[in-house]
C-alpha positions in Angstrom: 16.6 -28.1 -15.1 15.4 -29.8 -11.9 11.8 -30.8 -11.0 9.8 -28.3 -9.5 6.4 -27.2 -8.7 4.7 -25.0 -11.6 2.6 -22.1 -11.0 -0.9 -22.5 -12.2 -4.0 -20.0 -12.2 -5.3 -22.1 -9.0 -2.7 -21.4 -7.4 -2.4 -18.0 -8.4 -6.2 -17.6 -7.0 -5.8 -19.4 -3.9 -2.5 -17.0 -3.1 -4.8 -13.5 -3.8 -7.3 -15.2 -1.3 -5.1 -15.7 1.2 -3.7 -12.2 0.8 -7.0 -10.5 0.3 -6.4 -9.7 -3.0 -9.5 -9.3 -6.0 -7.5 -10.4 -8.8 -9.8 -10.0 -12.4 -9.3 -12.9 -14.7 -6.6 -11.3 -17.5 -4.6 -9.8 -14.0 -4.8 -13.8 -12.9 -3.4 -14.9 -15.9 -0.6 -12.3 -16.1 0.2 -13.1 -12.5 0.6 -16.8 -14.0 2.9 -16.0 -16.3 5.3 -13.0 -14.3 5.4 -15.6 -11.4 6.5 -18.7 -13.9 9.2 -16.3 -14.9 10.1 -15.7 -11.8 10.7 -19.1 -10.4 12.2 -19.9 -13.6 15.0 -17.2 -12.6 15.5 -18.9 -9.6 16.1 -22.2 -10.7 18.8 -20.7 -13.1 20.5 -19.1 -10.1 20.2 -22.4 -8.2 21.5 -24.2 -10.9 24.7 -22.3 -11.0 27.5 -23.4 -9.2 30.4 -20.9 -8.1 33.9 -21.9 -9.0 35.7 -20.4 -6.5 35.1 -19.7 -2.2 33.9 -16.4 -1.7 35.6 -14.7 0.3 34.5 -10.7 1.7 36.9 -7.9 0.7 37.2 -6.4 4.1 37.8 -8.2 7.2 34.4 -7.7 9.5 34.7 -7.7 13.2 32.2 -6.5 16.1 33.3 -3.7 18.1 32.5 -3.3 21.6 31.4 0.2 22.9 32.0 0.8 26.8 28.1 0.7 28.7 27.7 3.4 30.6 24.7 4.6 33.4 23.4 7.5 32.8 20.2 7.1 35.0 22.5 8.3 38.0 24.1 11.3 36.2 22.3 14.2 38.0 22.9 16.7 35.4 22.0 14.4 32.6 18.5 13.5 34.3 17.7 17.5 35.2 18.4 18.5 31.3 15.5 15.7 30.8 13.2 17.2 33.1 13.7 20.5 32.0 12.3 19.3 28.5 9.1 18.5 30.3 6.5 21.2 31.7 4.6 19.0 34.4 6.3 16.4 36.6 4.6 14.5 39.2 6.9 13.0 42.0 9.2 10.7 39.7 6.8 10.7 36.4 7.1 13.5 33.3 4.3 14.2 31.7 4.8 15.4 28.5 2.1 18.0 26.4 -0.6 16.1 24.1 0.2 15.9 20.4 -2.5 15.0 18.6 -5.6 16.8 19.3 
């Protein structure tokens, strides 16, 4: 397995500082220990070494839609105003939410 940096309760503490986090000494030490585990899994997955290019199953290509403007359709922008029950010159004022 190759060299790495072990987790320890210091830096288990110094990690639920950072992230605001009041940690009680036996939740520390479990932390320790699930974290160890953790990296430990890791290194296993690093470690591994795939036999064979991977290759995807389907062929994956971007596809293009056509822009359009709307903003000029006349029809389109009166259904928008008609959704709104004040309008001052260009501006839609829409009714409050949250009271």
């Amino acid at each position: 397995m190759e060299n790495r940096r072990q987790i320890n309760r210091e830096t288990v503490k110094k990690v639920s500082e950072v992230a605001r986090l009041h940690l009680e000494e036996d939740e520390i030490e479990s932390m320790t220990k699930e974290l160890e585990r953790i990296l430990d899994h890791f290194s296993k997955i690093k470690s591994l070494k795939a036999d064979k290019e991977l290759f995807y199953v389907h062929e994956i290509e971007n596809e293009y839609r056509e822009d359009k403007d709307t903003a000029t359709d006349p029809e389109r922008s009166e259904k928008i105003r008609g959704q709104f029950t004040k309008s001052q010159d260009r501006y839609l004022t829409a009714p409050k939410a949250i009271k």
